[in-house]
C-alpha positions in Angstrom: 25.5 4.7 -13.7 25.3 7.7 -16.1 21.8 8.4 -14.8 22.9 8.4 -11.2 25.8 10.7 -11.6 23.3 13.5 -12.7 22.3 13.4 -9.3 23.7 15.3 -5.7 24.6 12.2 -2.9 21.8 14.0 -1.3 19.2 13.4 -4.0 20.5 9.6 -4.5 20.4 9.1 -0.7 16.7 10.4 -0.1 15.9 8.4 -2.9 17.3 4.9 -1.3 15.6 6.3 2.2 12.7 6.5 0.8 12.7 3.3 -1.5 13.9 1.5 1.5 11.5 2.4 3.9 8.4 1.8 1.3 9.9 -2.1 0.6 9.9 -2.5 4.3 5.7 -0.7 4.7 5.4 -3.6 1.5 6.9 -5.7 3.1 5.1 -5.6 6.9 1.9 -4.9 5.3 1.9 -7.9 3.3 3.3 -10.4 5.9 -0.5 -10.2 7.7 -2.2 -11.6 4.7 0.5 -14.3 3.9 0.3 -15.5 7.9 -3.8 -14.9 7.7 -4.8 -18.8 8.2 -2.2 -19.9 10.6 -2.4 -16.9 12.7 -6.2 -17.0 13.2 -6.4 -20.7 13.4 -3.9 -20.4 16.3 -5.1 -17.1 17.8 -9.0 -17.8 17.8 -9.5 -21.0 20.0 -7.4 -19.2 22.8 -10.0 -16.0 22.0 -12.8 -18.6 22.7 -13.6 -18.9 19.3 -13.9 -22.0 16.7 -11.4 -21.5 14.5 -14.0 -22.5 11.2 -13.1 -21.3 7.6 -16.2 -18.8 8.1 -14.9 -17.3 11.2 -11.5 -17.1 9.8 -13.1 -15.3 7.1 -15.2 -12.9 9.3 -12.4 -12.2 11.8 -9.3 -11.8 8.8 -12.0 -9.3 7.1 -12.2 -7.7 10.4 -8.6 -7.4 11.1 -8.1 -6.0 7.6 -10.8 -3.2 8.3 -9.0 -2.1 11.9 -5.7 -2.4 10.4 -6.7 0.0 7.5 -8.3 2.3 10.4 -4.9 2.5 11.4 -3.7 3.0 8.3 -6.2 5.9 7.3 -5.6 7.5 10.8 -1.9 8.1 9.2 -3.2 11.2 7.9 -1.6 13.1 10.9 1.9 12.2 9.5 1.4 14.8 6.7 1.1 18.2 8.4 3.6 16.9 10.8 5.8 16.4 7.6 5.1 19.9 6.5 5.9 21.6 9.4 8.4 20.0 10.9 10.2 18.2 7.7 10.0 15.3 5.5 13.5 13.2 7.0 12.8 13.4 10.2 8.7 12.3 10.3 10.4 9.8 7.8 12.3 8.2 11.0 9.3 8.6 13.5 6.8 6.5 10.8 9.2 3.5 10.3 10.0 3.2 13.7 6.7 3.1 14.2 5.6 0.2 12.3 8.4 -2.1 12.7 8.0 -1.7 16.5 4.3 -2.9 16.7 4.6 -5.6 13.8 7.5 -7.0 16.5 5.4 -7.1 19.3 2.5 -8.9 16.9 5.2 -11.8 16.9 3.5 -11.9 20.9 0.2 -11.4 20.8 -1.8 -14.6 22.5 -5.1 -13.7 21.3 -7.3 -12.2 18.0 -7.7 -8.9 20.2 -4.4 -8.3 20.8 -3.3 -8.7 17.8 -6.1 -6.5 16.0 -4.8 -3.7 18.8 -1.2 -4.1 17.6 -2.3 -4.2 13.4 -3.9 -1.1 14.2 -1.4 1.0 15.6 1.4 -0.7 13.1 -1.4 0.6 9.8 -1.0 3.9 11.5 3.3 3.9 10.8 2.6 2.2 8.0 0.0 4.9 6.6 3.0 7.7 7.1 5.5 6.4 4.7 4.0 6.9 1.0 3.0 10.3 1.5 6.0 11.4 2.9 8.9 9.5 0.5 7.0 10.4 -2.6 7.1 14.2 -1.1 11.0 14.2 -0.2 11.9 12.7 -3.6 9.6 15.6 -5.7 10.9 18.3 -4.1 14.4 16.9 -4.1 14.9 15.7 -7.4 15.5 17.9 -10.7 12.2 18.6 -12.2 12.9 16.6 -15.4 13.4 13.4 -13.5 10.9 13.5 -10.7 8.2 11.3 -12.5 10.7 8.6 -12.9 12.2 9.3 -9.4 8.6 9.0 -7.8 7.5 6.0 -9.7 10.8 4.3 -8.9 10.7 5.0 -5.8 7.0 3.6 -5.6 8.4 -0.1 -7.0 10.2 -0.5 -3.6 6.5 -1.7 -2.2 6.0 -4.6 -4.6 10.0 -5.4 -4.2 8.6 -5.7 -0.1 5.8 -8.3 -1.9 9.0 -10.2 -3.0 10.7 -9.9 0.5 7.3 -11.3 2.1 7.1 -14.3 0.1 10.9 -15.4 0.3 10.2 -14.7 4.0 7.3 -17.1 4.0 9.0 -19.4 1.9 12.3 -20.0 4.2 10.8 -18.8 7.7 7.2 -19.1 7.7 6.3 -22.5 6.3 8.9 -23.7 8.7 9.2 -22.1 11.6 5.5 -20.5 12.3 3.4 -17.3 12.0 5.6 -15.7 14.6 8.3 -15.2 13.0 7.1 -13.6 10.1 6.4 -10.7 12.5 9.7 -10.8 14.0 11.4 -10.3 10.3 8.6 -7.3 10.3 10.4 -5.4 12.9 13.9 -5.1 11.1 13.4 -2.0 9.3 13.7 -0.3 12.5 17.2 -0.1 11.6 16.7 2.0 9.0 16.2 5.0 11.1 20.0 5.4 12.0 21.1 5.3 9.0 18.3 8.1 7.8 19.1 9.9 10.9 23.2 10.3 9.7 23.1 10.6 6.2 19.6 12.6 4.8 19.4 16.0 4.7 15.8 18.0 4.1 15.0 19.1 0.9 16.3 22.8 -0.2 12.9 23.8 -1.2 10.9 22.6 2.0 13.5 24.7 4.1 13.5 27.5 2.1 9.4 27.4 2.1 9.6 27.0 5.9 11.4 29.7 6.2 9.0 32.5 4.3 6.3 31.0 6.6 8.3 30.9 9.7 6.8 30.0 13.2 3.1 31.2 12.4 2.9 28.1 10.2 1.0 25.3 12.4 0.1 22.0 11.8 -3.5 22.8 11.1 -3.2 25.0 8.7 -2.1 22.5 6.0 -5.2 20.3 6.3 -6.9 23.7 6.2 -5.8 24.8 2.5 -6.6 21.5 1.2 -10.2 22.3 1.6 -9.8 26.0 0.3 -11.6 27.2 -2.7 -8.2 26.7 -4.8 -8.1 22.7 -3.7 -11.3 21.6 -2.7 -12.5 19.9 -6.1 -9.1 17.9 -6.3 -9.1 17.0 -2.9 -12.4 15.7 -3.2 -11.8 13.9 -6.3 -8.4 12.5 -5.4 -9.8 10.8 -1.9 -12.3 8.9 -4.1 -9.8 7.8 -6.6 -7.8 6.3 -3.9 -11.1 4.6 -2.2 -11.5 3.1 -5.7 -7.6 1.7 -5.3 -7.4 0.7 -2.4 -10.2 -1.4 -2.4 -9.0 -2.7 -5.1 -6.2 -3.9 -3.4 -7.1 -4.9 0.0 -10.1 -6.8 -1.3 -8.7 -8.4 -4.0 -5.0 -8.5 -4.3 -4.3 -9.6 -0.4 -7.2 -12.2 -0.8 -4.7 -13.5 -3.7 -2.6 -15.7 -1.1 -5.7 -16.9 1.4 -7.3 -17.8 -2.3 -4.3 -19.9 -3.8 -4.0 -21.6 -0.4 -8.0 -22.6 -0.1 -7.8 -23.7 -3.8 -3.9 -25.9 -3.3 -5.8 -27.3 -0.6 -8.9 -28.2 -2.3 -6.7 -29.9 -5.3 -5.0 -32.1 -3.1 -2.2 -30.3 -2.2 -0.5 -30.4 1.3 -0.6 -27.6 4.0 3.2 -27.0 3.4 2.6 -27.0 -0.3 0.1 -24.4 -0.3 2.2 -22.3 2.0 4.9 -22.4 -0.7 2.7 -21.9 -3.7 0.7 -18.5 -1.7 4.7 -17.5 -1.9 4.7 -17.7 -5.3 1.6 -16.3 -6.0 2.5 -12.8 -3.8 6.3 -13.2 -5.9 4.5 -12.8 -9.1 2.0 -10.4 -8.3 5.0 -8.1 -6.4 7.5 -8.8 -9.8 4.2 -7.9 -12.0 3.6 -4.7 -10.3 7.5 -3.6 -10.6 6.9 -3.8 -14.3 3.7 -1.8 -14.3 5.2 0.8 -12.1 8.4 0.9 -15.3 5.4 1.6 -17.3 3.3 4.0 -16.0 5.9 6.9 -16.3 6.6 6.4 -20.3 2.9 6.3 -20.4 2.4 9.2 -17.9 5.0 11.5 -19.8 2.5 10.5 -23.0 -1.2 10.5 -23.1 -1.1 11.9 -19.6 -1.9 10.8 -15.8 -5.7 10.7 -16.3 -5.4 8.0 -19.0 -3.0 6.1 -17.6 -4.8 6.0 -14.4 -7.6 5.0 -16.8 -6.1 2.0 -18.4 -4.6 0.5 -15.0 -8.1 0.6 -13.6 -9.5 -0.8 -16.5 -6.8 -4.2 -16.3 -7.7 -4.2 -12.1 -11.5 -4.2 -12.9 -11.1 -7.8 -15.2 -8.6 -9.5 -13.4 -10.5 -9.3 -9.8 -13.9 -10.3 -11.7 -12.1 -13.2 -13.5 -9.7 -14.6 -10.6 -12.6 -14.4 -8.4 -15.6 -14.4 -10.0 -14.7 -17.7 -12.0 -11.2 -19.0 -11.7 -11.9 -19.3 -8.0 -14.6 -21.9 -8.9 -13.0 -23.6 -11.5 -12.9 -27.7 -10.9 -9.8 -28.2 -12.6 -6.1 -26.5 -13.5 -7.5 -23.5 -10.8 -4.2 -22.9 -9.5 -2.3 -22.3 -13.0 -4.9 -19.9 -14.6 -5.2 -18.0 -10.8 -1.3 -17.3 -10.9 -1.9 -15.9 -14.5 -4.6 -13.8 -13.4 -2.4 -12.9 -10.2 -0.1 -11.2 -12.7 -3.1 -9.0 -14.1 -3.7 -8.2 -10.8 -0.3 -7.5 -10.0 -0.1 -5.5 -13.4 -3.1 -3.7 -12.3 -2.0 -2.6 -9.1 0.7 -0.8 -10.8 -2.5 2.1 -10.7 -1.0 3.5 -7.4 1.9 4.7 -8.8 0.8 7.3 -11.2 -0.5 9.2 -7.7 2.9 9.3 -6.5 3.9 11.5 -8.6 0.4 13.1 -9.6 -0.8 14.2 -6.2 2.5 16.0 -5.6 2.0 17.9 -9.1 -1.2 19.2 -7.9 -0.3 21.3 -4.2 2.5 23.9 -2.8 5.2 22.9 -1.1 3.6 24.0 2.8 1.2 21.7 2.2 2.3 18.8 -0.3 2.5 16.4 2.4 -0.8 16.6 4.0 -2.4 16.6 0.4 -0.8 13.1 0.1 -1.0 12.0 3.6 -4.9 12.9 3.6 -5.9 11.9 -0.2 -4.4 8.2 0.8 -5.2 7.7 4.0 -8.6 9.0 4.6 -9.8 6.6 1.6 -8.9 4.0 3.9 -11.9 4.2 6.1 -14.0 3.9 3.4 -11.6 0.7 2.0 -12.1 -0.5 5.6 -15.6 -1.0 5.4 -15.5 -2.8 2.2 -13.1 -4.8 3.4 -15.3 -5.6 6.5 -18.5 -6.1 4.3 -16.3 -8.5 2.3 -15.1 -10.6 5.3 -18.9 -10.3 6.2 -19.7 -11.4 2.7 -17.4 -14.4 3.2 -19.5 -15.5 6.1 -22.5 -14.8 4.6 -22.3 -16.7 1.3 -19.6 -19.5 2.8 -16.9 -18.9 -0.3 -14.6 -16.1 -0.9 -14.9 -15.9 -4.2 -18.4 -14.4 -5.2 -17.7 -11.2 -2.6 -14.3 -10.4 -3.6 -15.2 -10.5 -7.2 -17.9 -7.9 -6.5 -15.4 -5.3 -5.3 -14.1 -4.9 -9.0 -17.8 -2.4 -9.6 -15.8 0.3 -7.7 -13.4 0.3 -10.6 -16.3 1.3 -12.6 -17.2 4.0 -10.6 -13.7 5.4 -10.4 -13.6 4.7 -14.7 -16.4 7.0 -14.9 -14.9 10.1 -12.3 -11.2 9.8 -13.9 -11.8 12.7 -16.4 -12.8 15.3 -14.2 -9.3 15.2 -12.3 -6.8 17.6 -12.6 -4.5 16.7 -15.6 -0.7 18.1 -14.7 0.9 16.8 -17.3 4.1 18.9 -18.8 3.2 21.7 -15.3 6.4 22.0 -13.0 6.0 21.2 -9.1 4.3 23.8 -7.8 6.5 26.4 -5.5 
């Protein structure tokens, strides 16, 4: 409690907004992989199309690529942000997503519902960039990092939400309804709308600029000679994430359900036991994301960027690569190695504090909206190449493990970012 007093109501209640809305983005985004199976086994045969293992694959690797099309075409929510204020493009991004993941709860065919993923990726996509912006320039300089990270543990908590979800609503009541739970946070945007003000520093910069600011003139500076390089550098960081994630983490559910099944279990067991598998790689992720700002605040954001890569890289090439074969006790060592991965994931958190370090205040948000969403094009296509891979080969496993050489690639560019350690947000 000591901590919060130190705080304005303002700060602590753009702080909740913001946590909030980024459980609920977990949340929804998470719900897709968890209702993968049933959805596609339901949705294909009335799309005209056998609803095999290998065209589940195919088509969830497809959905998974348009969804992150979405999600990358986000990038628009950033310059709105900047020009136009962080609170209230907050509102317009949650409203968004909750209102297409509801009308998912509808759709009576694969296209339909790859039309409504896709528009729900692109109010998804909105949210990161523009709560980890309102909480930097909000919060007192010496607790930002902590603010930011914090704030960035509300997505796994939305893991946790999905799985209890799926435990008590999906297993028992159908695909459906998962998408219906998807479309509550839409109630959020009242309560953001009455009680969040903008940040003091956003105004005042809005101000200096005045009406001559537009929209495009915040994706134009990121490409200026002064942020260029660590625009460049920061969109390939975050290709390197998120197809960490994408490809391997949400596979972690469709994987613990093919290998339940395999052993013996029953359809409702494996339901429960995906549950438990996205619980513990949520819960393991809350604890990285406690981590990474004592580390941050240490050796320094490149090096702890560093180190979570380096724990993401082994645990996709071990849960998938082998585990995923194993012939016996597969489902206890692939929970263990779910934590790794859930450990691992913990990486995205040191951008939301980092990327905000590195730009001005007029154009913060479209730094952040365009280093994390444009990267999802790229993550799109290796997310299609490994649904194509899945086809291909007739197993899961041997594609998703080969996702975990990006990490490699993104070990190797890590020291040429821009280290901000002990710099004050820029003005």
């Amino acid at each position: 409690m000591t901590f919060w007093r130190r705080l304005s109501v303002n700060q602590v209640r753009s702080f909740w907004a913001a946590w909030a809305g980024w459980t609920m983005d977990g949340m929804d985004s998470f719900i897709y992989s968890l209702v993968l199976v049933p959805a596609l086994r339901d949705l294909l045969p009335k799309s005209g199309i056998a609803p095999t293992p290998a065209n589940v694959g195919y088509y969830g690797g497809l959905l998974f690529a348009l969804f992150m099309i979405g999600w990358g075409t986000a990038l628009i929510w950033g310059p709105i942000a900047d020009r136009f204020g962080r609170v209230r493009t907050m509102m317009f991004s949650i409203f968004c997503f909750s209102a297409f993941t509801l009308l998912s709860a509808f759709a009576e065919g694969v296209w339909t519902l790859a039309f409504l993923r896709f528009f729900a990726g692109i109010g998804i996509g909105g949210e990161w960039s523009i709560g980890a912006s309102l909480i930097s320039e909000e919060w007192p300089e010496h607790l930002r990092t902590r603010g930011a990270a914090w704030m960035h543990t509300g997505y796994y908590f939305g893991f946790v939400l999905a799985a209890l979800a799926n435990y008590f609503i999906g297993a028992r009541l159908g695909w459906r309804y998962m998408f219906v739970v998807g479309g509550l946070p839409a109630l959020l945007v009242g309560i953001i709308r009455n009680n969040i003000r903008e940040p003091e520093r956003w105004i005042e910069r809005m101000g200096i600029l005045g009406e001559e600011w537009k929209i495009h003139h915040a994706l134009t500076v990121l490409f200026s000679p002064k942020y260029r390089r660590r625009t460049i550098l920061n969109s390939t960081y975050l290709i390197v994430s998120l197809a960490g994630l994408w490809a391997g983490s949400v596979y972690v559910p469709a994987a613990i359900t093919y290998i339940a099944v395999n052993s013996g279990r029953t359809t409702l067991i494996a339901a429960h036991m995906a549950s438990y598998s996205t619980a513990l790689l949520g819960t393991a992720t809350v604890l990285g994301a406690l981590i990474v700002p004592w580390l941050a605040e240490r050796v320094g954001r490149r090096v702890t960027l560093a180190l979570f890569y380096s724990v993401m890289l082994g645990a996709i090439w071990l849960a998938f690569g082998y585990v995923f074969y194993f012939q016996h006790n597969a489902v206890a060592v692939f929970m263990v190695c779910a934590f790794l991965l859930g450990l691992g994931g913990a990486n995205f958190v040191v951008y939301s504090f980092w990327l905000t370090e590195q730009y001005a205040t007029e154009c913060r948000a479209s730094a952040f909206a365009f280093t994390t969403n444009v990267g999802r094009f790229a993550a799109a296509g290796f997310t299609f190449l490994v649904g194509a891979g899945i086809r291909h080969f007739r197993t899961m496993g041997t594609p998703v493990a080969m996702i975990a050489l990006a990490f490699v690639v993104g070990l190797c560019l890590i020291p040429f970012g821009e280290e901000t350690k002990g710099r004050s947000l820029p003005l």
